[in-house]
Short mmCIF file of the C-alpha atoms (twelve columns), coordinates in Angstrom:
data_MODEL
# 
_entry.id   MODEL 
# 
loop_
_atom_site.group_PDB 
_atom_site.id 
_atom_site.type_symbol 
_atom_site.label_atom_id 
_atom_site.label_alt_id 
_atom_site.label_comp_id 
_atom_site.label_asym_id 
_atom_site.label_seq_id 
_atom_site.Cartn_x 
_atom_site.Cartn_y 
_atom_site.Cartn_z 
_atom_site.pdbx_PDB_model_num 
ATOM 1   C CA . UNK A 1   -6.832  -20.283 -13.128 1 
ATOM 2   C CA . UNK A 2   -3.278  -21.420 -13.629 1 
ATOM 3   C CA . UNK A 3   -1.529  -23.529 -11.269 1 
ATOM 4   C CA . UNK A 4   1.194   -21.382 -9.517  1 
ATOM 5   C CA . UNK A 5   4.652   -22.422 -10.411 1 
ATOM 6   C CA . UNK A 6   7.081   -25.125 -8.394  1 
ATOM 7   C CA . UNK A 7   9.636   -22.895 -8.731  1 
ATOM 8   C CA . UNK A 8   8.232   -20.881 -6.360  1 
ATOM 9   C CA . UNK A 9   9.905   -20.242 -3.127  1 
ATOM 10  C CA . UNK A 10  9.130   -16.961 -1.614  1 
ATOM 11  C CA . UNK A 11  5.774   -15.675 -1.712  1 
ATOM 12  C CA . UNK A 12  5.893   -11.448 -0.726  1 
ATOM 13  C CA . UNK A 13  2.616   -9.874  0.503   1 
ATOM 14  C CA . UNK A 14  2.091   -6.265  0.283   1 
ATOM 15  C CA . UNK A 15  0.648   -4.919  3.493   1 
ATOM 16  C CA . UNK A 16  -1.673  -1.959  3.138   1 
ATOM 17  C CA . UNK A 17  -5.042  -2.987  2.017   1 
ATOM 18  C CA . UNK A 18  -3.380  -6.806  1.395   1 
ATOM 19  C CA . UNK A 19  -3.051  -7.659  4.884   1 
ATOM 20  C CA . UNK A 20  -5.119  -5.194  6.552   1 
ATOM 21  C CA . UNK A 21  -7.400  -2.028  6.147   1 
ATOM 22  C CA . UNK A 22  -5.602  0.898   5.136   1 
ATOM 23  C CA . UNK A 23  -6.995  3.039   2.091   1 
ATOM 24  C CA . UNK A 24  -10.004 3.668   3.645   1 
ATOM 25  C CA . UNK A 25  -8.463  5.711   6.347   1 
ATOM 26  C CA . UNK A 26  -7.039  7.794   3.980   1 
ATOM 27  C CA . UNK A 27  -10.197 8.472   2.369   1 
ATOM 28  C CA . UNK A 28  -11.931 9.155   5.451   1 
ATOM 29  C CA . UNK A 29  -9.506  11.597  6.583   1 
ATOM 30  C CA . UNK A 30  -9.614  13.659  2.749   1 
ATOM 31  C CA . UNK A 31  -12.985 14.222  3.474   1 
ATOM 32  C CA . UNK A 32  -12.357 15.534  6.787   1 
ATOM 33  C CA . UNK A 33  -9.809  17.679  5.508   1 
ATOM 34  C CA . UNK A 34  -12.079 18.734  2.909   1 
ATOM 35  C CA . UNK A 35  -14.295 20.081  5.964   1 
ATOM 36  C CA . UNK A 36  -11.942 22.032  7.751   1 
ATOM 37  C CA . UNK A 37  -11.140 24.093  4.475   1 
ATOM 38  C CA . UNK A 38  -14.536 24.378  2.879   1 
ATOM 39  C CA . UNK A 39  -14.807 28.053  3.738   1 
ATOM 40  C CA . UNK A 40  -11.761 28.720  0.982   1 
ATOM 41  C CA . UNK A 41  -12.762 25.994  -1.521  1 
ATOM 42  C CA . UNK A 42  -15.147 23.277  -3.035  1 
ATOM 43  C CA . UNK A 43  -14.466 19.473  -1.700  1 
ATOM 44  C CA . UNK A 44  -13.802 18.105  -4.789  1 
ATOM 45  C CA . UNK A 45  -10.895 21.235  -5.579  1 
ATOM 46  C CA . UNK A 46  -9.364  20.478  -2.325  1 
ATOM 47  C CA . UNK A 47  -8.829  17.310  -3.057  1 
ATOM 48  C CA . UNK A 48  -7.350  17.664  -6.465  1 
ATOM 49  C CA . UNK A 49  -4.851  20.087  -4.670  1 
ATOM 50  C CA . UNK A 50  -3.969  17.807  -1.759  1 
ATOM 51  C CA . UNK A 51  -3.476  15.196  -4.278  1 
ATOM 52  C CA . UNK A 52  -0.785  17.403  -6.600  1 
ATOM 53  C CA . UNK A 53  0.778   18.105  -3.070  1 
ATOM 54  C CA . UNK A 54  0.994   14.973  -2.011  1 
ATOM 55  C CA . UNK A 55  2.399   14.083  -5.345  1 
ATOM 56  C CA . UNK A 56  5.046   16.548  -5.367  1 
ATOM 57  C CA . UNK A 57  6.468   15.813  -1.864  1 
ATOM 58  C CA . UNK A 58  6.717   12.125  -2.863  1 
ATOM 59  C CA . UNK A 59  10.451  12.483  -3.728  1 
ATOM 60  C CA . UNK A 60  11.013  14.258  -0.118  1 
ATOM 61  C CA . UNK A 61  8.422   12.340  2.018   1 
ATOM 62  C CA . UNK A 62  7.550   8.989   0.465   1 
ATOM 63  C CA . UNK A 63  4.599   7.360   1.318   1 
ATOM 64  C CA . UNK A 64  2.992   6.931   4.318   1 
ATOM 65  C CA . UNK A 65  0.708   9.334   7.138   1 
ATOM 66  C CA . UNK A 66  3.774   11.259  8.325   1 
ATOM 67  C CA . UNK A 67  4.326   12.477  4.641   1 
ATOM 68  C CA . UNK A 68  0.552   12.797  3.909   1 
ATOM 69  C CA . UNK A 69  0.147   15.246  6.992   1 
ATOM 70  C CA . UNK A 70  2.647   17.136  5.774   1 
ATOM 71  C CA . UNK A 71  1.272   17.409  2.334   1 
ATOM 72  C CA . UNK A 72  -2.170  18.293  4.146   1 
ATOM 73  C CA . UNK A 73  -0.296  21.195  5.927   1 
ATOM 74  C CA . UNK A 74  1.219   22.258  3.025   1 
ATOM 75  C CA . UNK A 75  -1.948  22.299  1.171   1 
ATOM 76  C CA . UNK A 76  -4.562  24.093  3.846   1 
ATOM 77  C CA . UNK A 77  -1.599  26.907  3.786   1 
ATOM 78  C CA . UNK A 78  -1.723  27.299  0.061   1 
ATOM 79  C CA . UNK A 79  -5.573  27.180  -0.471  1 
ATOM 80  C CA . UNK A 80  -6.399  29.903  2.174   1 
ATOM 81  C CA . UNK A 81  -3.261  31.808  0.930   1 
ATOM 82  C CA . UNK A 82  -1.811  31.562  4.104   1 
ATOM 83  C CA . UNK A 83  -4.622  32.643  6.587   1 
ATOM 84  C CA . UNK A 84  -5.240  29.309  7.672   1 
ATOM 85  C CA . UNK A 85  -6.126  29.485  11.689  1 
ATOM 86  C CA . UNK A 86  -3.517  27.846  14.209  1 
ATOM 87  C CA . UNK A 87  -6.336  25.711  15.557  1 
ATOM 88  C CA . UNK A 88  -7.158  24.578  12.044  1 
ATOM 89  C CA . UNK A 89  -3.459  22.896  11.886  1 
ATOM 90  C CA . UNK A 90  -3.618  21.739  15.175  1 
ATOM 91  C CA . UNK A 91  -6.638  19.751  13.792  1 
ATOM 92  C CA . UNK A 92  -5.209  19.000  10.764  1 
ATOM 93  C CA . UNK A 93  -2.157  17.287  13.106  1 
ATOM 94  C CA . UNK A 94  -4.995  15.573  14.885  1 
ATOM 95  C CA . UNK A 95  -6.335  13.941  12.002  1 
ATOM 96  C CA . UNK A 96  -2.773  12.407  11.380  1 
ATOM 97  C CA . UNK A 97  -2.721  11.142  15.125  1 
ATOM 98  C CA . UNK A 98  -5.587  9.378   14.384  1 
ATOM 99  C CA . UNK A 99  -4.673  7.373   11.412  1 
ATOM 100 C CA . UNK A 100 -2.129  6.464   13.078  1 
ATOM 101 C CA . UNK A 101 -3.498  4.692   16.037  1 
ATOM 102 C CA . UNK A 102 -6.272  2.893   13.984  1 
ATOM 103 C CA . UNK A 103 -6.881  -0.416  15.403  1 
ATOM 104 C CA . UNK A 104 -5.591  -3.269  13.298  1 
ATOM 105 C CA . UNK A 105 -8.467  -4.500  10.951  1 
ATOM 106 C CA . UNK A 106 -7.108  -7.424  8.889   1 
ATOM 107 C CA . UNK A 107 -8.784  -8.786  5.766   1 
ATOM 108 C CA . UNK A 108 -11.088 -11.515 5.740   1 
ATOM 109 C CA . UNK A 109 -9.113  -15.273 5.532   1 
ATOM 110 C CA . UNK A 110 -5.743  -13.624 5.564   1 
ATOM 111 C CA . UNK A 111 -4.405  -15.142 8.999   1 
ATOM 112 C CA . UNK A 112 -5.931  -18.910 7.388   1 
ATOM 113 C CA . UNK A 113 -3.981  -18.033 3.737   1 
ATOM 114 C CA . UNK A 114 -0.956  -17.222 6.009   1 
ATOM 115 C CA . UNK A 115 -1.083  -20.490 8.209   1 
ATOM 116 C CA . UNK A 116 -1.424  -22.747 5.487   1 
ATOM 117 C CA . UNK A 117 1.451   -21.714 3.432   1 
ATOM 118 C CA . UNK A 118 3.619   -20.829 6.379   1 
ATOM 119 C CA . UNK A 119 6.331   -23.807 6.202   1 
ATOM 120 C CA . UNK A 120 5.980   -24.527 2.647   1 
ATOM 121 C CA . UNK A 121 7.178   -21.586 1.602   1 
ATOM 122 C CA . UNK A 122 9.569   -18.628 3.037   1 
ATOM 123 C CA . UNK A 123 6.923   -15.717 3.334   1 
ATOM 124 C CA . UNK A 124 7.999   -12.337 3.101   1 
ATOM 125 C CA . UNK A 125 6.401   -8.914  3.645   1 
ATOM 126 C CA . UNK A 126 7.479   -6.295  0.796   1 
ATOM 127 C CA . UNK A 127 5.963   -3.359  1.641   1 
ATOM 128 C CA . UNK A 128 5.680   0.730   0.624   1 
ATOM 129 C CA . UNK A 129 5.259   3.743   3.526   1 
ATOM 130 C CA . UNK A 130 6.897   4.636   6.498   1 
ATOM 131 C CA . UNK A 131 9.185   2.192   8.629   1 
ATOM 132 C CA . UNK A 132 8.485   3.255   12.066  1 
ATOM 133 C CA . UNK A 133 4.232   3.006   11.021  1 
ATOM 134 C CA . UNK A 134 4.308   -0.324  9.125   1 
ATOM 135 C CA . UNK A 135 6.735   -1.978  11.939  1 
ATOM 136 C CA . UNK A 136 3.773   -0.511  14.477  1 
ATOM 137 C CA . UNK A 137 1.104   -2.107  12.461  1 
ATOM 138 C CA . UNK A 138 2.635   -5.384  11.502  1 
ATOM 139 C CA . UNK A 139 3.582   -5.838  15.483  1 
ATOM 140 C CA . UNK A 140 -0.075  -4.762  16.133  1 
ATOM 141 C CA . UNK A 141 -1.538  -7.086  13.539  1 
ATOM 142 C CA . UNK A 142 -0.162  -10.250 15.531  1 
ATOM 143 C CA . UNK A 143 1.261   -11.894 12.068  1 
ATOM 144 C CA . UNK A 144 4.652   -11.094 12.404  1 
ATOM 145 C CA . UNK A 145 5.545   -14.728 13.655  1 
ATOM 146 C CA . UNK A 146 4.218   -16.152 9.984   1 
ATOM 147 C CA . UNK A 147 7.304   -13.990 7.889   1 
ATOM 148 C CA . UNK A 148 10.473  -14.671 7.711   1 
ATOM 149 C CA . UNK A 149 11.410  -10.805 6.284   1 
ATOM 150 C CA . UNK A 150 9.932   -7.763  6.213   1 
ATOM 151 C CA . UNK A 151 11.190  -5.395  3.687   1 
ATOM 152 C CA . UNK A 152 9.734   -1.671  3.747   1 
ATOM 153 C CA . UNK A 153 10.726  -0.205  0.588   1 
ATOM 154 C CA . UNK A 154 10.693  3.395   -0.480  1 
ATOM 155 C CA . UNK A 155 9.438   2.574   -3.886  1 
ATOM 156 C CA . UNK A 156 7.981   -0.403  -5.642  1 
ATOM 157 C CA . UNK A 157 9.700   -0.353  -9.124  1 
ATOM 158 C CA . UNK A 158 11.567  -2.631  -11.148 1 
ATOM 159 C CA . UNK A 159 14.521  -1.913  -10.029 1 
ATOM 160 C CA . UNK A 160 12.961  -2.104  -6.182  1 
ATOM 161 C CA . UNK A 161 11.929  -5.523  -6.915  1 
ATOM 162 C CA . UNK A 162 15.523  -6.680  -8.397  1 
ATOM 163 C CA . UNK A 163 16.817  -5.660  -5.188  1 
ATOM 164 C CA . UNK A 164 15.011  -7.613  -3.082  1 
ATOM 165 C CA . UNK A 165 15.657  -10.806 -5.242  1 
ATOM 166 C CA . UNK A 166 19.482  -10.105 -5.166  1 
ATOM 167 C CA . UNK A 167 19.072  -9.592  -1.034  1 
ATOM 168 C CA . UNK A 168 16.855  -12.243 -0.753  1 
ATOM 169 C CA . UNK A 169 19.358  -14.409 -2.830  1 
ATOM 170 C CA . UNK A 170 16.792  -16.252 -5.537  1 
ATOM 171 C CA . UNK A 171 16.261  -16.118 -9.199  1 
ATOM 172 C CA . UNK A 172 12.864  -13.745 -10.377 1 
ATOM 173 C CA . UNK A 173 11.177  -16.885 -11.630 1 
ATOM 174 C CA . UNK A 174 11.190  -18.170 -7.521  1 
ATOM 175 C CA . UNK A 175 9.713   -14.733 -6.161  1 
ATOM 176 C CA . UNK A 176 5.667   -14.513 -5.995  1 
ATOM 177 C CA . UNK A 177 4.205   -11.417 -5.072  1 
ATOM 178 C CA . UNK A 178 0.461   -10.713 -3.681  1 
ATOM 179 C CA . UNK A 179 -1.395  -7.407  -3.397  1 
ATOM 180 C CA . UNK A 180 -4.220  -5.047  -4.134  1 
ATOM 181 C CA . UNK A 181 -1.795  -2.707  -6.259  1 
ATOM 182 C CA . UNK A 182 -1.739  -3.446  -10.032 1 
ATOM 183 C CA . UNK A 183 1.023   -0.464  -10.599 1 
ATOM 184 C CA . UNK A 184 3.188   -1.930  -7.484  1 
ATOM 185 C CA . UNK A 185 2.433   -5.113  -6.755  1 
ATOM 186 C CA . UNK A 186 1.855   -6.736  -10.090 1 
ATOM 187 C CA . UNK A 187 2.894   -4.741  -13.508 1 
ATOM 188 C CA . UNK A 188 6.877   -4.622  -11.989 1 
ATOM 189 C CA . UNK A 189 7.121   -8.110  -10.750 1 
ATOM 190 C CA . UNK A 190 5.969   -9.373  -14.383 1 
ATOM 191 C CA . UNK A 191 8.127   -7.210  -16.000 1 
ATOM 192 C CA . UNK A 192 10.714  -8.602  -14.449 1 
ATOM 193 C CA . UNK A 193 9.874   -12.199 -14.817 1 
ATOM 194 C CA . UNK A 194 8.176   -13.072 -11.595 1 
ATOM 195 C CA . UNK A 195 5.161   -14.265 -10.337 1 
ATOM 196 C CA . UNK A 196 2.044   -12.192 -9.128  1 
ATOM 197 C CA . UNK A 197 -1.227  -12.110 -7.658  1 
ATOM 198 C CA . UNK A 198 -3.675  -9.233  -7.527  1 
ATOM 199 C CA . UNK A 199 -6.124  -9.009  -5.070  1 
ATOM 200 C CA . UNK A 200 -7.936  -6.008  -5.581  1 
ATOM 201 C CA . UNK A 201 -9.561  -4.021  -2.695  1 
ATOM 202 C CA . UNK A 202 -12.529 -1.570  -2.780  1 
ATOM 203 C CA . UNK A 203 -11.146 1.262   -2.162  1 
ATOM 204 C CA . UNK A 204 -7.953  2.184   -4.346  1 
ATOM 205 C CA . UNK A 205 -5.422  5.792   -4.578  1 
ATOM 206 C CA . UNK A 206 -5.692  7.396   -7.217  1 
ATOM 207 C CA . UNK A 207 -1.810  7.234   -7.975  1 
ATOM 208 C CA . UNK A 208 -1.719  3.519   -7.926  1 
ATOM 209 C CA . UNK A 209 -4.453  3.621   -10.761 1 
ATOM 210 C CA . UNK A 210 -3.598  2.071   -14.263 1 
ATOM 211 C CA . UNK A 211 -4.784  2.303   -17.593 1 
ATOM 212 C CA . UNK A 212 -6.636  -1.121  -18.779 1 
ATOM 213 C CA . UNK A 213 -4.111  -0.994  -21.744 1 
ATOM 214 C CA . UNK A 214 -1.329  -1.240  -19.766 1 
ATOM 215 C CA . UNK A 215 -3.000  -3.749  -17.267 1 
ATOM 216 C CA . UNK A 216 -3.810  -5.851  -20.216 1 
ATOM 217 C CA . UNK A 217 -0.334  -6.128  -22.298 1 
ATOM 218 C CA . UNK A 218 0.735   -8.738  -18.856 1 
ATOM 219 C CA . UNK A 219 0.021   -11.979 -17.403 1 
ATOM 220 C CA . UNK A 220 -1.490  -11.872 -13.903 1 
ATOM 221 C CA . UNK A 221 -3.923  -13.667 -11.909 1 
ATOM 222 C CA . UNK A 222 -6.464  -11.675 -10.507 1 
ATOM 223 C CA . UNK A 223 -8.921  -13.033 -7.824  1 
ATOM 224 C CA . UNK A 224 -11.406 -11.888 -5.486  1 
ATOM 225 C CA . UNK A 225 -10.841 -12.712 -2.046  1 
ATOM 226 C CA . UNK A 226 -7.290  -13.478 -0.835  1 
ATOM 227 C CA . UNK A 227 -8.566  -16.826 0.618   1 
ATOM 228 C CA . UNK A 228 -8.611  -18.210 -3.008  1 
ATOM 229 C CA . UNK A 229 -5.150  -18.510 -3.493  1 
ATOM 230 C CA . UNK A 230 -4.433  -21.447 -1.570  1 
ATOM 231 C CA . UNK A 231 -6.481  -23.585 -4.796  1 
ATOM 232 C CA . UNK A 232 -3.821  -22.585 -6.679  1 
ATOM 233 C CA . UNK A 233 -1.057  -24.350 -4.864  1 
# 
């Protein structure tokens, strides 16, 4: 692996599934949604719905479990054609609740990757979903006093990215970004001539999926457990 760059400065870590546990919630509560419906569809159709829903209500919602309820709502109303049962929402609602008082389960060796560079370099969080839900988790998680800035952004394109260098005040080529998310966290910070990591994690939404042509026209470093980074310092 190559040596990270002395230019580097500010190191950004993506929260969701970089930090802590998060995709598998959302997984867990498809296939409970799945249940509540099956009388009007198959599983793997409801979840091919919910998913264009979800997709849809992007530009209105953006990410995070407020929006996904929403979309899950929106969904159970169109597959049963509008018969869906009161109670069936108020479970639906339920299943939101839920997500969103999930204990905080953070990775394995990310507090020890966090302590060690902590000092040597200003450590950012640059993050996708909903403010008052990542501000809840990242208070919950106990690593807030390791980052200097946490940025919640409502996309994580290009032209996200160049905004955060010009607010935190440094040149692309000083910016390092870590996460699970090849299409957010890595593809737009090499376009744009910075630095990135990619960490994957098991479990991985379909929408943040790539093709392994476009994955493969970058540079990137790709390792397995987030704990390795620190050789490459």
């Amino acid at each position: 692996m190559n040596k990270i760059s002395k230019e580097i400065k500010v190191i950004a870590f993506d929260a969701d599934d970089t930090l802590w546990i998060n995709e598998t919630y959302f997984r867990d509560a498809e296939h409970e949604f799945a249940k509540l419906l099956a009388k009007y569809e198959t599983e793997n159709k409801i979840d091919r719905e919910l998913f264009r829903v979800e997709i849809k209500n992007l530009k209105n919602y953006g990410y995070g479990i407020k929006g996904f309820v929403l979309s899950m709502i929106e969904c159970a109303l169109e597959i049963s054609n509008h018969q869906v049962h009161q109670k069936t929402i108020e479970e639906i609602l339920n299943i939101g609740k839920d997500m969103l008082n999930k204990p905080i389960e953070l990775l394995d060796g990310i507090e020890e990757v966090l302590r060690s560079l902590q000092g040597k370099y200003k450590l950012i969080v640059a993050t996708k979903g909903d403010l008052l839900d990542q501000e809840r988790k990242l208070e919950n998680s106990n690593l807030l006093q390791y980052f200097h800035h946490v940025e919640v952004m409502s996309d994580k394109k290009e032209s996200d990215y160049l905004k955060l260098l010009n607010h935190l005040d440094i040149k692309p080529s000083e910016l390092l970004m870590i996460g699970n998310s090849l299409k957010s966290d890595v593809l737009p910070l090499v376009q744009i001539g910075a630095s990135a990591i990619h960490v994957p994690f098991h479990t991985t939404w379909v929408h943040e999926e790539v093709t392994v042509d476009l994955s493969s026209k970058v540079k990137y470093c790709t390792i397995s457990n987030i704990k390795e980074v620190l050789a490459l310092f």
